[in-house]
C-alpha positions as CSV (number, residue, x, y, z in Angstrom):
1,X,13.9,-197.7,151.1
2,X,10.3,-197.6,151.4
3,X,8.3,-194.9,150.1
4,X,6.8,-193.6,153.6
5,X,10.5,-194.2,155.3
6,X,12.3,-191.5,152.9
7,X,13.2,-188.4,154.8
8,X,12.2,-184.7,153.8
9,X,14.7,-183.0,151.7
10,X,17.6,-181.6,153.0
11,X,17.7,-178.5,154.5
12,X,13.8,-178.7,155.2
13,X,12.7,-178.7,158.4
14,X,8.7,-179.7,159.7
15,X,7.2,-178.7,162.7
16,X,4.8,-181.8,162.1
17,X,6.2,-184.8,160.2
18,X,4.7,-188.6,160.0
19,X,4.5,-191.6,158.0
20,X,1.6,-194.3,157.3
21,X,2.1,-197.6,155.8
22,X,-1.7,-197.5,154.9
23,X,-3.4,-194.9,154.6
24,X,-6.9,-196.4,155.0
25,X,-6.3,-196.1,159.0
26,X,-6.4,-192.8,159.3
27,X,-9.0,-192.1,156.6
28,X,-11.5,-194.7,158.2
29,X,-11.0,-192.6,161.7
30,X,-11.1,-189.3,160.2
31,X,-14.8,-190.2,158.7
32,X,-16.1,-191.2,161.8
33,X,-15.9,-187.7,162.7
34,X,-16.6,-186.0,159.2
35,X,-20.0,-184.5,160.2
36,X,-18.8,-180.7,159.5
37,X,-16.7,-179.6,156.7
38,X,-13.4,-178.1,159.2
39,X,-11.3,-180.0,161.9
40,X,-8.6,-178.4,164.4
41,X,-5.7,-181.0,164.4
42,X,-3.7,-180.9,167.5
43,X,-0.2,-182.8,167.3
44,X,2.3,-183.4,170.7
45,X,4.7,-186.5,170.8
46,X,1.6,-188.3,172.1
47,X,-0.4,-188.2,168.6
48,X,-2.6,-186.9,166.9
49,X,-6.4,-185.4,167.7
50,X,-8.7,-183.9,165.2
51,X,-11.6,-182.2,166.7
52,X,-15.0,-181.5,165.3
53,X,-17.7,-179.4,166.1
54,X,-20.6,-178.3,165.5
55,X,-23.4,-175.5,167.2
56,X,-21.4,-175.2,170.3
57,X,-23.2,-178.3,171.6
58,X,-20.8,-181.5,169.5
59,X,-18.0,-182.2,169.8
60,X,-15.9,-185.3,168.1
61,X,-12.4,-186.0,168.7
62,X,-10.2,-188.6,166.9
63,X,-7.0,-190.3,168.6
64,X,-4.7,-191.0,166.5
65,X,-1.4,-192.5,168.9
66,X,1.8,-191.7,167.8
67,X,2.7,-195.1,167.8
68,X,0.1,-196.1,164.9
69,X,2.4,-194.3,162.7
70,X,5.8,-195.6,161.6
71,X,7.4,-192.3,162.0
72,X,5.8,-189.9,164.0
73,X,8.0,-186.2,164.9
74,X,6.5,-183.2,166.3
75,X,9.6,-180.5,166.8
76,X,7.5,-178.3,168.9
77,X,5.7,-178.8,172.2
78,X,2.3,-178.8,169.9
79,X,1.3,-178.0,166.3
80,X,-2.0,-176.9,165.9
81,X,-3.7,-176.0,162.7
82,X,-7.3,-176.1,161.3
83,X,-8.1,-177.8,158.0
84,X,-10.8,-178.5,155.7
85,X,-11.8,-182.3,156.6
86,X,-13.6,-182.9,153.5
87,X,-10.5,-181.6,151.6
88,X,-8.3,-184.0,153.6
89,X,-10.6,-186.8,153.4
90,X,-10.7,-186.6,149.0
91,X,-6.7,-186.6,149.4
92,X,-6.1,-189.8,151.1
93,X,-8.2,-191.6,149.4
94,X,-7.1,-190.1,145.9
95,X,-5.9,-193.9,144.4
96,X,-9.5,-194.9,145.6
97,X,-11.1,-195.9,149.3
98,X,-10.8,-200.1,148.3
99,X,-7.1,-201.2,146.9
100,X,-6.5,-204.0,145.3
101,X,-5.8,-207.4,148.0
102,X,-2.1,-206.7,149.0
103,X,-1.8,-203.4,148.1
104,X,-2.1,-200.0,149.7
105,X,-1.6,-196.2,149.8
106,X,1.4,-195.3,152.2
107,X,1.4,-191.9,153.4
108,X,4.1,-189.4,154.5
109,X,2.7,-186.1,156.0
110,X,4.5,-183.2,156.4
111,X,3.6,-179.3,157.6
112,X,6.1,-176.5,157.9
113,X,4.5,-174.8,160.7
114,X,1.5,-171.2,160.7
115,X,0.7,-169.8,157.4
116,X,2.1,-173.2,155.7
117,X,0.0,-175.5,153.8
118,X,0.0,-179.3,155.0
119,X,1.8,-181.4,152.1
120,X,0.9,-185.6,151.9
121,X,3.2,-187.7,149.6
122,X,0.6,-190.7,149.0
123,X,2.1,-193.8,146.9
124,X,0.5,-196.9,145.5
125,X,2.1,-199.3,143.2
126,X,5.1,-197.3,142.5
127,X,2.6,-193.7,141.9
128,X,3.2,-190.7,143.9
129,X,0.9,-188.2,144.4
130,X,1.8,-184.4,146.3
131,X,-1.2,-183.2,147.9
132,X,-0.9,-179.6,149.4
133,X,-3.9,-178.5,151.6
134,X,-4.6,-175.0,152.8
135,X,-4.7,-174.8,156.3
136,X,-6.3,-171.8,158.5
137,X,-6.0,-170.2,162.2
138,X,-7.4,-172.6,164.6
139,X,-10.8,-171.5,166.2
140,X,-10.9,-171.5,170.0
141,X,-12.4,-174.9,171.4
142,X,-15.3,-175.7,173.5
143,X,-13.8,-177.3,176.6
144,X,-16.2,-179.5,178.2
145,X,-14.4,-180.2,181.0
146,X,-15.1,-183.6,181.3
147,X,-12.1,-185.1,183.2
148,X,-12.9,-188.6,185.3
149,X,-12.8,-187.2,188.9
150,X,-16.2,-185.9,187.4
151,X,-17.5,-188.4,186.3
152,X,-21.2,-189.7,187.9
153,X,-21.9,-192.9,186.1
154,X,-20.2,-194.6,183.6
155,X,-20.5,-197.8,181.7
156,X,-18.6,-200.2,179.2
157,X,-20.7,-201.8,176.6
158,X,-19.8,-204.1,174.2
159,X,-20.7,-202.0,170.2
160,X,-22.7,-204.4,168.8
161,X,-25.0,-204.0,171.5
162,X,-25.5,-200.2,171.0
163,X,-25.6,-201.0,167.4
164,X,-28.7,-203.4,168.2
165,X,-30.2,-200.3,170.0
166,X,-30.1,-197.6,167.2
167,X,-31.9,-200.8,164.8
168,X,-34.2,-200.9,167.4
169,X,-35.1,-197.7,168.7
170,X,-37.5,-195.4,166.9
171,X,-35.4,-192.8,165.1
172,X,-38.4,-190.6,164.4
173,X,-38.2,-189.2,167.7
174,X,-36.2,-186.1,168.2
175,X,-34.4,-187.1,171.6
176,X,-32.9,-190.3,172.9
177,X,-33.5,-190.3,176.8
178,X,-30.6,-192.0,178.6
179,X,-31.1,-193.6,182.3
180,X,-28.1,-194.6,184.3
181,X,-28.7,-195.9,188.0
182,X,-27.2,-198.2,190.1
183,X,-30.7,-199.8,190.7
184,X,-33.3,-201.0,188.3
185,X,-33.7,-200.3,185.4
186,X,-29.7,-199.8,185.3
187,X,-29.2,-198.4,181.9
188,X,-32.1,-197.9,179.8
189,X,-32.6,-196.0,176.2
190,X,-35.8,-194.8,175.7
191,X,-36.8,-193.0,172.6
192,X,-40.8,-190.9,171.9
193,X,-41.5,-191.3,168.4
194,X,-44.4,-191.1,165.7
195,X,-45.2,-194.9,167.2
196,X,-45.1,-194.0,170.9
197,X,-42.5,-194.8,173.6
198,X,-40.1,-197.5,172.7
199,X,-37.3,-198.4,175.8
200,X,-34.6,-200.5,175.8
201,X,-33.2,-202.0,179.2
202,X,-29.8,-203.4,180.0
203,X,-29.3,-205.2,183.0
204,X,-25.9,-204.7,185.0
205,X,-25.1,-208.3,184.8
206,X,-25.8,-208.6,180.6
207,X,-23.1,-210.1,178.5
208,X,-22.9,-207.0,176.8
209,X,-21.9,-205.1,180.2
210,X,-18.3,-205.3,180.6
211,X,-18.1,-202.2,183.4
212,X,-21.0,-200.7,184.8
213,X,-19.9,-198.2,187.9
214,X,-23.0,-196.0,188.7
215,X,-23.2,-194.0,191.7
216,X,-26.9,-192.1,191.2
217,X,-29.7,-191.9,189.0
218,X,-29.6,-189.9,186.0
219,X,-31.9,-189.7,183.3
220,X,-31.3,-186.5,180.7
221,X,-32.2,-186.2,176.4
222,X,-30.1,-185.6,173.9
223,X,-30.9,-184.4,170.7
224,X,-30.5,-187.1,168.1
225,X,-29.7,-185.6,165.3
226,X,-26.4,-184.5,167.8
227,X,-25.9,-187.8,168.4
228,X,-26.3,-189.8,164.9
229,X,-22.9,-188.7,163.6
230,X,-21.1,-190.8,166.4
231,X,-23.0,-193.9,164.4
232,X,-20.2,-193.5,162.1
233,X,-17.9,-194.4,165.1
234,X,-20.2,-196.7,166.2
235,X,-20.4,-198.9,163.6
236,X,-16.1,-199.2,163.4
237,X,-15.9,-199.7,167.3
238,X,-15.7,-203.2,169.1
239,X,-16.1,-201.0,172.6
240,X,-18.0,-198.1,173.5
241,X,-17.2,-196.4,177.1
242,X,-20.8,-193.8,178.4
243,X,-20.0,-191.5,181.0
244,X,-22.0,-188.7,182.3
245,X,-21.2,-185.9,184.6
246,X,-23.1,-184.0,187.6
247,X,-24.5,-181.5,184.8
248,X,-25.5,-184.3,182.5
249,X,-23.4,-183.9,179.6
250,X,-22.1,-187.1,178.2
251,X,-19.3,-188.3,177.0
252,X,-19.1,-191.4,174.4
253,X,-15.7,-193.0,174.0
254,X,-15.3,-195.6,171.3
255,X,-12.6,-198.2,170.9
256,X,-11.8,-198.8,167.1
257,X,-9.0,-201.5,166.3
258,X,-7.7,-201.2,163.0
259,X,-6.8,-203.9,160.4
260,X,-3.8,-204.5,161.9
261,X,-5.3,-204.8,165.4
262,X,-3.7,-201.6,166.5
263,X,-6.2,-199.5,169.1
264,X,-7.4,-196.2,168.6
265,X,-9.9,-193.8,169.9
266,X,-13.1,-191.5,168.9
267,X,-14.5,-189.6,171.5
268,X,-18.2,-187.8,171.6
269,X,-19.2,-185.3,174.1
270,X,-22.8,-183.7,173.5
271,X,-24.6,-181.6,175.8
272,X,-28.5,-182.5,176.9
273,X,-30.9,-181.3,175.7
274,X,-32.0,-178.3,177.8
275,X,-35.8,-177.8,176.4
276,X,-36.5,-180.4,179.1
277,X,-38.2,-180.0,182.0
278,X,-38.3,-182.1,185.1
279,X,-41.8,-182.7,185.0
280,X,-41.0,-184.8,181.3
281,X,-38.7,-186.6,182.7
């Protein structure tokens, strides 16, 4: 029987139990949002999500679909506990973050239920490791409200051309300015560093475009140094959805497909910048 197929012990009985042929998948999602120490991990028979956040203006969410797992069981309507991510991170990758070709870490996780700590079995060439991780009350979350009936404009961009963007764009500034219209210039970055304005246009009909649904013109700054951790997500994702709402606050959705071309998620929502005045703009 495979390592990540064996069943708990009997008599035991988890509120949260899964298994992992590799490891690596959910390590590689888990530092695309690793930009704060703590993550609230919120299990339902959907999946997984592991929310970050930071200054009440960040937050990072990673999908994790129940069906990326080979056994996936949640005996409650939802499990929710906060962790240290850091903690987690230095556990799944305790055999090392590159195995050898044809080899890797499968992972069983398990967790009791509140005021137990989350247990992962990790084995790798016949190895096994027990990991047990502390885990805390989860902190209320900010709820952005950020559902797609309000939604103003949103795009679909192919990642490698955001990627070309960040290369590009002068990161000296403090803000990256983000137009969406459904006229000219259509989506623009702009960025106001040490060597002046630098802007970036994309028109609706680019190669990179795959969806562009814009229904006014918006233009708002956000902070980079908010922004810069989604690079991590960035630089996995083949996809990246940008949507805005009527109070500006975006939302940056990006499709990561792991090595075994299953599809998962990493969602950013940050809120603009609010020193801003019209006249800047």
């Amino acid at each position: 029987m495979p390592f990540s197929a064996q069943p708990p012990a009997s008599g035991e009985r988890y509120a949260l139990s899964a298994s992992l042929d590799n490891a690596r998948h959910l390590s590689s999602l888990l530092r695309a949002v690793h930009f704060q120490d703590h993550a609230t991990c919120l299990a339902t028979a959907s999946g997984l999500r592991v929310t970050v956040e930071d200054a009440k203006c960040i937050q990072a969410n990673a999908f994790i679909q129940a069906e990326i797992f080979q056994e996936f069981s949640v005996q409650e309507e939802s499990v929710t506990f906060r962790i240290s991510l850091s903690v987690l991170l230095d556990c799944l990758t305790i055999f090392g973050t590159s195995s050898l070709p044809g080899t890797s870490t499968a992972l069983r996780l398990c967790y009791r239920g509140y005021g137990y700590p989350l247990m992962l079995f990790l084995e790798e060439g016949g190895v096994v490791t027990v990991c047990k991780i502390n885990t805390q009350e989860p902190e209320e979350l900010l709820d952005f409200d950020f559902c797609s009936t309000k939604v103003v404009n949103k795009i679909i961009l192919q990642s490698e051309g955001l990627r070309e963007a960040f290369a590009e764009l002068d990161m000296t500034s403090e803000v990256l300015q983000i137009t969406m219209s459904p006229d000219k210039p259509y989506f623009r970055l702009s960025t106001f560093g040490n060597a002046g304005s630098a802007h970036l246009d994309y028109p609706r009909d680019s190669d990179l475009m795959e969806a562009f649904h814009c229904n006014q013109t918006q233009t708002n700054r956000y902070k980079i140094s908010l922004l810069k951790p989604s690079t991590k997500a960035l630089a996995l994702s083949c996809k990246v959805s940008i949507r805005t709402d009527a109070q500006g606050f975006l939302s940056l959705q990006y499709m990561i497909r792991n090595e075994d071309g299953q599809i998962c998620f990493v969602e950013y929502y940050c809120c603009p910048d609010e020193n801003v005045t019209e006249a800047e703009l």
